[in-house]
C-alpha positions in Angstrom: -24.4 -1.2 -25.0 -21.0 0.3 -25.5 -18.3 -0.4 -23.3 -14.7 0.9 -23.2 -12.0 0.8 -20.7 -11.9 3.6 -18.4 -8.1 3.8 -17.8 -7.2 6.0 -15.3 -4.7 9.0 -15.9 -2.3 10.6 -13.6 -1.6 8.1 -10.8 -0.3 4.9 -10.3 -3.1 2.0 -9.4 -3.5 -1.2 -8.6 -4.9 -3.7 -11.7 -4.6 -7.3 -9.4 -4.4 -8.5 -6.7 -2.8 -12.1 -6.0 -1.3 -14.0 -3.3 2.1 -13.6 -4.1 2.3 -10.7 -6.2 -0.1 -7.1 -7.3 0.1 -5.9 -10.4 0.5 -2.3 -10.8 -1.0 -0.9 -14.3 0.8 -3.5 -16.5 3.6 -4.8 -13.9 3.9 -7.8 -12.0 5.6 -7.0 -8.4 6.5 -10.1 -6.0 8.2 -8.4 -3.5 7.0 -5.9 -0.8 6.9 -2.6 -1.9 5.4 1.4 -1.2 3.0 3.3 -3.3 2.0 6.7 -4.1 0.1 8.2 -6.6 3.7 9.5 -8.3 5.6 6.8 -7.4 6.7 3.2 -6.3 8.9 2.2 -4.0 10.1 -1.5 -4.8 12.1 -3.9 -2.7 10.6 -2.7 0.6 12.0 -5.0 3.4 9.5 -6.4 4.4 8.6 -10.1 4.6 5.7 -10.6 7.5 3.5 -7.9 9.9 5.9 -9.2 12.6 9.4 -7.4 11.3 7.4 -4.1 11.5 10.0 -1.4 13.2 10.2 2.5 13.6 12.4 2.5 10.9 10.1 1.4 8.3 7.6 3.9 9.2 9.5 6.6 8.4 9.6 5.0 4.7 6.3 5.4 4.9 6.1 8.8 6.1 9.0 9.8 3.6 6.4 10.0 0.8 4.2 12.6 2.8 0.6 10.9 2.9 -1.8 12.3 4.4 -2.8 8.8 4.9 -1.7 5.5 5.6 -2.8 1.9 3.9 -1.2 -1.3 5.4 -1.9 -4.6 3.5 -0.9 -7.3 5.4 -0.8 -10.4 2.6 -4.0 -12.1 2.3 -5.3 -11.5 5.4 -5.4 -8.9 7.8 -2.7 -8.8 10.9 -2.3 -6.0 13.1 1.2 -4.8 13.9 2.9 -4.1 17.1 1.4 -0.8 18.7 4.3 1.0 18.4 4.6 0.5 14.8 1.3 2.3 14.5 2.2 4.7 17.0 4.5 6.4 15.0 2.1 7.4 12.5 -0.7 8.9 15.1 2.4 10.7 16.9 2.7 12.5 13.3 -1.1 12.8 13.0 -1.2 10.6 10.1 -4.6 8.2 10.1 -3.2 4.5 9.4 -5.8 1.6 8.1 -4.6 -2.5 8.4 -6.1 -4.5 5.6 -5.4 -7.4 3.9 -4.0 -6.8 0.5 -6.9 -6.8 -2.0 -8.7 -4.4 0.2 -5.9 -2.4 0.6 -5.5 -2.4 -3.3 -9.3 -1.2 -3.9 -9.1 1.7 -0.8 -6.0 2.8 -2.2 -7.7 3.1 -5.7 -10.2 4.9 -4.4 -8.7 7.5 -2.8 -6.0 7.9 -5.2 -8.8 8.7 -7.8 -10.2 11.4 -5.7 -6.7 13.1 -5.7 -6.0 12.1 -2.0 -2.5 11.9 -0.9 -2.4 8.4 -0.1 0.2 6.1 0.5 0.1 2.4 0.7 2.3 -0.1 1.9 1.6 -4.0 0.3 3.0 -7.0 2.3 4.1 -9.7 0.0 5.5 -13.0 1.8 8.7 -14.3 -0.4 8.5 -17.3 -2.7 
């Protein structure tokens, strides 16, 4: 049997997940951060689902999704209603995950050409 890599082309996804850091085609992040399927946004502050605020939902929303992925580190924590008011106010769908979940979703629907956005929780140190 033949096997080859299928390497996906066009968008940005996910390779590995770890407990303190994802790897995104072929590099390491350790820090929170936003993704797209055209882009990454490092260094998003970010240390814990509890310092969720308005503000960083409008990162979020700055990258026009159509839909929202929330990893929450490796396991799954809900934030504060309002934080997840402010996406259903817009009409934007938002899903809480833990981070390897998140990771595999967002592939998913990144592949199919969906506009997705992700956000990925990573605790410090």
């Amino acid at each position: 049997m033949d096997l080859s890599l299928d390497r996906p082309e066009g968008y940005l996804f996910v390779r590995r997940v770890g407990a303190h850091s994802i790897t995104l085609i072929d590099r390491e992040l350790s820090s929170s951060f936003l993704l797209a399927p055209d882009r990454a946004v490092e260094n998003w502050p970010v240390e814990a689902v509890g310092t969720l605020e308005a503000g960083h939902v409008d990162a979020l929303l700055a990258l026009q999704p159509e839909l929202v992925i929330l990893g929450t580190g490796e396991r799954q924590v809900f934030p504060a209603a309002a934080f997840m008011a402010g996406f259903l106010r817009k009409n934007i769908g938002i899903e809480v995950m833990d981070n390897a979940a998140a990771a595999r979703t967002y592939n998913l629907l990144a592949g199919e050409g969906r506009r997705v956005v992700a956000g990925f929780i990573l605790p410090n140190g």
